[in-house]
C-alpha positions in Angstrom: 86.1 68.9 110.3 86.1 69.5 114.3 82.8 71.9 115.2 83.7 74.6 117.5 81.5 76.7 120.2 83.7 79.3 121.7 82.5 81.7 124.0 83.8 84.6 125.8 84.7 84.7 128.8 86.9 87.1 131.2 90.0 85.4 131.9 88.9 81.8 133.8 91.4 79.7 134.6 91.5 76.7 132.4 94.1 73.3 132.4 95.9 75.7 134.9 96.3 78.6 132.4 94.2 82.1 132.5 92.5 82.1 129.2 89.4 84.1 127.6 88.3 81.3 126.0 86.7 78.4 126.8 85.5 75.9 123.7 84.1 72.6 122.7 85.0 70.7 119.8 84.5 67.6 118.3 85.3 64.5 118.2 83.9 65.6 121.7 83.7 63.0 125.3 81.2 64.5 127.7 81.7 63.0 131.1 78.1 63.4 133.1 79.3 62.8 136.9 75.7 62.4 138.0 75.3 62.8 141.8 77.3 59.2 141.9 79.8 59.5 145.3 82.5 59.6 142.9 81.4 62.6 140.9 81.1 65.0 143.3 82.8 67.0 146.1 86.8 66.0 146.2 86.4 62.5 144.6 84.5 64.4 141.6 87.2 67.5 141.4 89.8 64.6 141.7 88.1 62.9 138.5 87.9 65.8 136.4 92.0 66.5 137.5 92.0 63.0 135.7 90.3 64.2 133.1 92.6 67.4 132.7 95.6 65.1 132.4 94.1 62.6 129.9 93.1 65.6 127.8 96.2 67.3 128.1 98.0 63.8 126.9 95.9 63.0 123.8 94.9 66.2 123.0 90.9 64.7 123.1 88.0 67.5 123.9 86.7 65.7 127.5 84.3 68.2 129.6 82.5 67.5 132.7 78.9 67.9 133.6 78.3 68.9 137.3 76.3 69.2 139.9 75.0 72.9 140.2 76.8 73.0 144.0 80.7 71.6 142.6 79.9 73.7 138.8 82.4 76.7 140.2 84.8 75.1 142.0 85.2 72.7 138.8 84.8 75.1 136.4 87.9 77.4 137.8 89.9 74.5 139.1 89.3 70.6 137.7 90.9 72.0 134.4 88.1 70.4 132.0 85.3 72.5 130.3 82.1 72.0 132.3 78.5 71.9 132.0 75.6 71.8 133.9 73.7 68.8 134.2 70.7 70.7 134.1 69.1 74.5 134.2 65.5 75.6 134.2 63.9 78.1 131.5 62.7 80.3 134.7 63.5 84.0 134.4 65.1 85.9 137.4 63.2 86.2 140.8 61.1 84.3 143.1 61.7 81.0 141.8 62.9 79.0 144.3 65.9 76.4 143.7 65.9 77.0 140.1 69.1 77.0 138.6 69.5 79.9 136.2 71.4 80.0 132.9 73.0 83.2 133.9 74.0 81.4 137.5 75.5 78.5 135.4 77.8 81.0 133.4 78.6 83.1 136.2 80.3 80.2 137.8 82.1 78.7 135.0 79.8 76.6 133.1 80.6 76.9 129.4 77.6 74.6 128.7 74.3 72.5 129.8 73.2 69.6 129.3 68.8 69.7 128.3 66.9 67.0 128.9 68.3 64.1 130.3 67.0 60.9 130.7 66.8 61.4 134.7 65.7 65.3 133.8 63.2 65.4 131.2 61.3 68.0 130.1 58.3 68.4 127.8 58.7 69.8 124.5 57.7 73.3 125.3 60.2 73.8 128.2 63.0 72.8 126.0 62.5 75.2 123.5 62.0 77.7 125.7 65.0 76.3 127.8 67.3 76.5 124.6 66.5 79.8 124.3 67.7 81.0 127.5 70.7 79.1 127.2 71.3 80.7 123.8 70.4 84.2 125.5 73.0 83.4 128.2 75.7 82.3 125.8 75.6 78.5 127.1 76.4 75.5 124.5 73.8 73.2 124.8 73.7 69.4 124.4 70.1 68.3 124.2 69.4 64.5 125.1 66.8 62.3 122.9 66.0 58.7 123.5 65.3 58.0 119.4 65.5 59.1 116.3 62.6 60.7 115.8 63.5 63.1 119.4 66.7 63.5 117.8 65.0 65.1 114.6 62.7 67.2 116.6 64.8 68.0 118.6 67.9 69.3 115.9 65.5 71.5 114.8 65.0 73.4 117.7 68.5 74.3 117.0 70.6 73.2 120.2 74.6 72.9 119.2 74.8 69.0 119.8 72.2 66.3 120.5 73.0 63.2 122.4 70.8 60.2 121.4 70.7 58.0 124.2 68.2 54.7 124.0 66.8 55.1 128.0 66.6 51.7 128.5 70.3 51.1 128.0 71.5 54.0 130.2 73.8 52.6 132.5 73.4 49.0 131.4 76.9 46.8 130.4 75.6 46.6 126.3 76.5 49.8 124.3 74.3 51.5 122.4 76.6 50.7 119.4 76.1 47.1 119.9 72.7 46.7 121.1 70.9 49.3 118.4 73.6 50.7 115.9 71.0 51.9 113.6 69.9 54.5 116.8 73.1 56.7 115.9 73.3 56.2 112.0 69.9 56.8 111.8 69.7 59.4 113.8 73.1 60.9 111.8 70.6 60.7 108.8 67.7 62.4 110.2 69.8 65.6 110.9 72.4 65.8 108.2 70.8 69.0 106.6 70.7 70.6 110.1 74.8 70.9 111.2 74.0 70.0 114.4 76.8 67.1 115.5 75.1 64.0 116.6 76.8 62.9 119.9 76.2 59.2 121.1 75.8 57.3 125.0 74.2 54.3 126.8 76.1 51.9 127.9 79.4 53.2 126.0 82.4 51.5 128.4 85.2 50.5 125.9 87.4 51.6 122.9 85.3 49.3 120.7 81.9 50.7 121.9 83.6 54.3 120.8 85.2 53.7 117.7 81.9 51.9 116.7 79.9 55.0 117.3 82.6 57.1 115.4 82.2 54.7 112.6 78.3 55.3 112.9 78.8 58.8 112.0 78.6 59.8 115.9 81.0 63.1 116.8 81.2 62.3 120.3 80.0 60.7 123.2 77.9 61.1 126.4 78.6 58.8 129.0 78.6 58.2 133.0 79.2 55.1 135.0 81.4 53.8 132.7 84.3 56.5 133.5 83.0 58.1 136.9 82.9 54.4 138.7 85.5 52.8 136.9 88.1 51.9 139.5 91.1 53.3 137.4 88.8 56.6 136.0 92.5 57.7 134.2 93.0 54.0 132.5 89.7 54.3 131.5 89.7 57.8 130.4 92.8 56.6 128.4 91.5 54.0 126.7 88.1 55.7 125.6 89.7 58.8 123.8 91.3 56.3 121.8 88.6 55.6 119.6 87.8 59.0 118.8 90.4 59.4 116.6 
């Protein structure tokens, strides 16, 4: 059964089409563009275009996560749901260069991701950062790097997790290869929670995909497998194949 977040929004453009609503679902592929040269600026909105039309083929829920300065722009315009790669729990004011939940939804975002690898936070900041994403009517995707993260973590509540092992982030061996028992463990760990157990590191083909779906995985997280693929569309293709 797919798992939906809609929120509300006032008419954002969206696949080229004026709509209130923008949602996540899964079997769900969240693309993180990083700062790579690829995944920002033109080549980045070109990629998420890509994104758009492999989406609009297959019918697959892809979304984007963006840097805070191409969110907008790719948000009203790349025709994929976006997130932000990354907010901070600060409230308004004299915070210097945070980037605020309410900012993030102002310009499109209909999610964040919490967390990362490259962005961690301490356990007290993420709860408190959940919050305010909650308060500001952001999805959230919280990123753990094992099982028992992914535990604590579900039970903060966040509307997916993404269990990534760190030390195969970005690496040619797929998490579903290298350490299966990472996603149908952490599957497990969660089941009485409802929270939908997402899936990266290393993820590059079909088989690394339908491998993670067969784990008990609803989506995945990836990167530089898509964003510096030399055909990102081919790629893009191929990937949403397995979700099904």
């Amino acid at each position: 059964m797919a798992h939906y977040f809609r929120l509300e929004r006032a008419q954002l453009p969206f696949s080229g089409r004026a709509s209130p609503h923008m949602a996540l679902r899964t079997p769900l592929m969240v693309v993180n563009l990083k700062t790579y040269p690829q995944g920002h600026g033109e080549a980045g909105f070109a990629l998420c275009r890509e994104m758009a039309a492999v989406a609009e083929a297959s019918g697959a829920c892809l979304a984007a996560a963006t840097s805070a300065l191409d969110l907008r722009r790719f948000a009203h315009k790349g025709g994929v749901p976006v997130l932000a790669q990354h907010i901070d729990a600060a409230p308004a004011g004299a915070h210097t260069g945070a980037v605020l939940p309410e900012a993030a939804v102002a310009a499109g975002a209909v999610g964040t991701l919490v967390n990362h690898a490259e962005r961690q936070l301490d356990w007290a900041t993420i709860e408190t950062t959940l919050a305010r994403a909650r308060e500001a009517g952001l999805a959230t995707v919280l990123c753990t790097a094992d099982v028992e993260a992914t535990a604590r973590g579900a039970a903060l509540r966040p509307d997916y997790v993404a269990v990534e092992p760190p030390e195969l982030i970005g690496g040619d061996i797929s998490v579903s290869t290298a350490r299966p028992e990472v996603i149908s463990d952490s599957v497990a760990a969660v089941a009485g929670t409802g929270v939908p157990v997402l899936c990266g590191a290393g993820v590059r083909t079909r088989a690394d995909v339908e491998k993670a779906m067969e784990l008990g995985a609803a989506g995945i997280l990836l990167a530089s497998g898509v964003v510096k693929a030399e055909d990102p569309g081919a790629v893009l293709t191929e990937l949403v194949r397995g979700l099904s």
